[in-house]
C-alpha positions in Angstrom: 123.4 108.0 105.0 122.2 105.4 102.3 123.0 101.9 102.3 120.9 98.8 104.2 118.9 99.2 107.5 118.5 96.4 110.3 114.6 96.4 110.9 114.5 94.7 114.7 110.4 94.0 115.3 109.5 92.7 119.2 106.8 90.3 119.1 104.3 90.4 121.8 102.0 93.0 121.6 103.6 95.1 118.9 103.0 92.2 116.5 100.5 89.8 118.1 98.8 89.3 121.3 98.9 86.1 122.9 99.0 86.7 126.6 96.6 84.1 127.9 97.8 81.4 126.3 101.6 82.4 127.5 100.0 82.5 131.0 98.4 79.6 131.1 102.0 77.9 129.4 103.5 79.7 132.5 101.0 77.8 134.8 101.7 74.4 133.3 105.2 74.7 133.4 105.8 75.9 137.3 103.1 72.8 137.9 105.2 70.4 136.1 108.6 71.5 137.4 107.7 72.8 141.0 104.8 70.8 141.7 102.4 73.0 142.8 100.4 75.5 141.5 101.5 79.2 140.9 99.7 81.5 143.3 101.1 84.8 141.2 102.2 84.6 137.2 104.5 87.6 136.0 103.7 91.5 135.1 102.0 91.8 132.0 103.4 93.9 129.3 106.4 94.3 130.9 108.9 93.0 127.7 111.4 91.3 130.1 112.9 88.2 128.6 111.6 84.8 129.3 114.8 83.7 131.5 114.4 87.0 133.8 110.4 86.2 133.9 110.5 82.5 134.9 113.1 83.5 137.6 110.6 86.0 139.1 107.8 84.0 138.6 109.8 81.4 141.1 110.9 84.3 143.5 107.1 85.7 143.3 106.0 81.8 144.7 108.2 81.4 147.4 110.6 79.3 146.1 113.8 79.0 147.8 116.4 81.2 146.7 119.0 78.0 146.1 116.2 76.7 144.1 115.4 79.3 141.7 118.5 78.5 139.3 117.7 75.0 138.7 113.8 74.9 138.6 114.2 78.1 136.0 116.1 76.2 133.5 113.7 73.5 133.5 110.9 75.9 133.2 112.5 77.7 130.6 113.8 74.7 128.8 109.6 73.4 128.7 108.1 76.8 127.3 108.8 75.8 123.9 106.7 72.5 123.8 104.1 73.4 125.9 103.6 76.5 123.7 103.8 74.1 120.6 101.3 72.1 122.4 98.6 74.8 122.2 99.0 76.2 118.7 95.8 76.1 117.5 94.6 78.1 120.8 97.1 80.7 119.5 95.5 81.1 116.3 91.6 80.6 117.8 92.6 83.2 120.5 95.6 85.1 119.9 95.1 89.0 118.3 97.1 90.0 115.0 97.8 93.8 115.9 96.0 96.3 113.4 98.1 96.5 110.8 101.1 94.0 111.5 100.5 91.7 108.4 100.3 95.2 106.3 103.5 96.5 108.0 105.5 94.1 108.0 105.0 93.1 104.2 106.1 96.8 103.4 109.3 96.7 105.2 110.3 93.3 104.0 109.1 94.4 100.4 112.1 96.9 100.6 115.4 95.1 99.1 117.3 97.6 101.6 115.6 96.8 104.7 116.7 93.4 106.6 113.7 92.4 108.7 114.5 90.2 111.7 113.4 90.5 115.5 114.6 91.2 118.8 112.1 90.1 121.3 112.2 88.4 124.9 110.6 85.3 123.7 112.7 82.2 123.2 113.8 81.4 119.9 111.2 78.5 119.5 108.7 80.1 121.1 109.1 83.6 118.9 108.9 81.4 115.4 105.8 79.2 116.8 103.6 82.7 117.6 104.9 84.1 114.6 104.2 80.9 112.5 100.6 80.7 114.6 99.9 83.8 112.5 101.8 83.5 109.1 103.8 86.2 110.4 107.4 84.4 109.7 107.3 85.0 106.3 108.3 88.7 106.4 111.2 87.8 109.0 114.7 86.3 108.5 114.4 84.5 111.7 117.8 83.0 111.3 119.8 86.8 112.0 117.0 87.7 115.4 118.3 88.2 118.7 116.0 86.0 121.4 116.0 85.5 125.4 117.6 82.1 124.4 120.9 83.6 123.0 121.2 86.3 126.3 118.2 87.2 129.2 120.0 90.7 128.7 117.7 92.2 126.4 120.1 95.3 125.3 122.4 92.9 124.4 120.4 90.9 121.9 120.5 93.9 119.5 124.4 93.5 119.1 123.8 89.9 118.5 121.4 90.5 115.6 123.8 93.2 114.0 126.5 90.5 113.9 124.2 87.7 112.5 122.8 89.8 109.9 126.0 91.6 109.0 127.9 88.5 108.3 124.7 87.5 106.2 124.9 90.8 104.5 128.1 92.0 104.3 127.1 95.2 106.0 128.2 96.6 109.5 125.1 97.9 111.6 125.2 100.2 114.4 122.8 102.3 115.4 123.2 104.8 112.7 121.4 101.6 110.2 118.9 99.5 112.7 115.9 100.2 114.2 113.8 98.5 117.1 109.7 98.8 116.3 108.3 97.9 119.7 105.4 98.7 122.5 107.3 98.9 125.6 109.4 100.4 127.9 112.0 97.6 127.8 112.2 98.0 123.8 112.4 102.1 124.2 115.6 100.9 127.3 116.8 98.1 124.4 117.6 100.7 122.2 119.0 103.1 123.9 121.3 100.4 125.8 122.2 98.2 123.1 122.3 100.3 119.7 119.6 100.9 117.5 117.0 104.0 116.8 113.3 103.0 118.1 110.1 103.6 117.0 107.8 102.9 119.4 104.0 101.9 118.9 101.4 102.6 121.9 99.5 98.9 120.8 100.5 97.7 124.2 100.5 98.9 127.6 102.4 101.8 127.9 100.9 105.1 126.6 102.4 106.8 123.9 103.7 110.1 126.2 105.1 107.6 128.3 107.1 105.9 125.2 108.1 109.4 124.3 108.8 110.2 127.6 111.2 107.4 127.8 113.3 108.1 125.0 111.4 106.7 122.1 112.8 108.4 118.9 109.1 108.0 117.1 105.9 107.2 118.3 102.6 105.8 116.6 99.6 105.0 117.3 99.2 101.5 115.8 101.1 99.9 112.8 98.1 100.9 110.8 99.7 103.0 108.3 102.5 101.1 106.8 103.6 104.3 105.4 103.8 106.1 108.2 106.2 103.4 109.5 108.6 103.6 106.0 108.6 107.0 106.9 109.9 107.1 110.7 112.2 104.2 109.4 113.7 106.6 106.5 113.5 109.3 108.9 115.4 107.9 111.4 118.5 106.2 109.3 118.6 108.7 106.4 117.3 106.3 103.8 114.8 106.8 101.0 111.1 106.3 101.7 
């Protein structure tokens, strides 16, 4: 096929790494809300959506089970501004993965690529790492999928197709988009909710276990934005 292609980038650790400072959000929030101070902070690397992790970062704590619903919509409703809160840390500690900036600016250079993202971050929370890093420029941020539209991850790349196919007059399925992610949950996003992945070992999954999982490509690192074109065109039948 020819035509337009839905480009889907996750964020964390595909595009930047800013674990400690989202743990140490985490810790400030459960404080506020709960009261105390978390004794356990959730998985790393894991790609789960912010809703799902605040809820077993509550669970992890011992907090009652009537509890959990409540307290995790105050936690997740607080994420943003504490995040905001701490931008400069992002910048001062944060990592750019090799070749993100480079990457990205060659998909979004391509008039027939739409680059957006589907990630588990919150929608506020996605824009202010991205910003941290002048990222957002190569993203239409305004057709992504985020934890704050569903906690379902799968489902967030069906809410994306819609956004950016009322934008751009064009119906994507998974024949035309694409997930570029590091995880396990991006590889399961794909296969669940629609779209061709290409998965990039930058996080903490290996790349035979990305391949293992169902991952249509695999890289190395973003490093060659070439080699990304490539799996992209590969993948959706487009020119390179």
């Amino acid at each position: 096929m020819t035509g337009t292609v839905l480009v889907l980038w996750d964020v964390d650790r595909t595009l930047v790494y800013v674990g400690e400072t989202d743990r140490a959000v985490y810790r400030e929030a459960f404080l506020h809300v709960v009261g105390r101070e978390a004794a356990r902070l959730p998985e790393r690397g894991t790609g789960r959506t912010m809703p799902l992790a605040v809820r077993e970062l509550l669970a992890a704590n011992d907090v009652d089970q009537q509890d959990v619903e409540p307290l995790a919509e105050q936690i997740v409703a607080l994420l943003p501004r504490l995040l905001a809160a701490k931008s400069e840390e992002l910048r001062s500690a944060g990592v750019l993965m090799p070749g993100a900036t480079a990457a990205l600016a060659a998909v979004a250079a391509r008039p027939d690529l739409v680059p957006t993202v589907v990630t588990g971050n919150l929608q506020q929370s996605a824009e202010i790492k991205l910003s941290a890093f002048g990222l957002d420029r190569y993203v239409d941020l305004a057709v992504g999928g985020f934890a704050s539209d569903d906690s379902h991850r799968p489902a967030l790349v069906g809410i994306a197709q819609r956004r950016a196919g009322a934008r751009h007059g064009t119906a994507f399925d998974r024949s035309n988009t694409v997930i570029i992610g590091d995880s396990l949950e991006d590889v399961r996003t794909g296969a669940e909710g629609g779209a061709a992945v290409i998965a990039v070992a930058s996080g903490t999954t290996s790349a035979e276990r990305l391949a293992e999982a169902g991952a249509d490509r695999v890289l190395d690192s973003l490093s060659d934005p070439r080699a990304v074109l490539r799996a992209i065109a590969e993948l959706t039948g487009t020119n390179q």
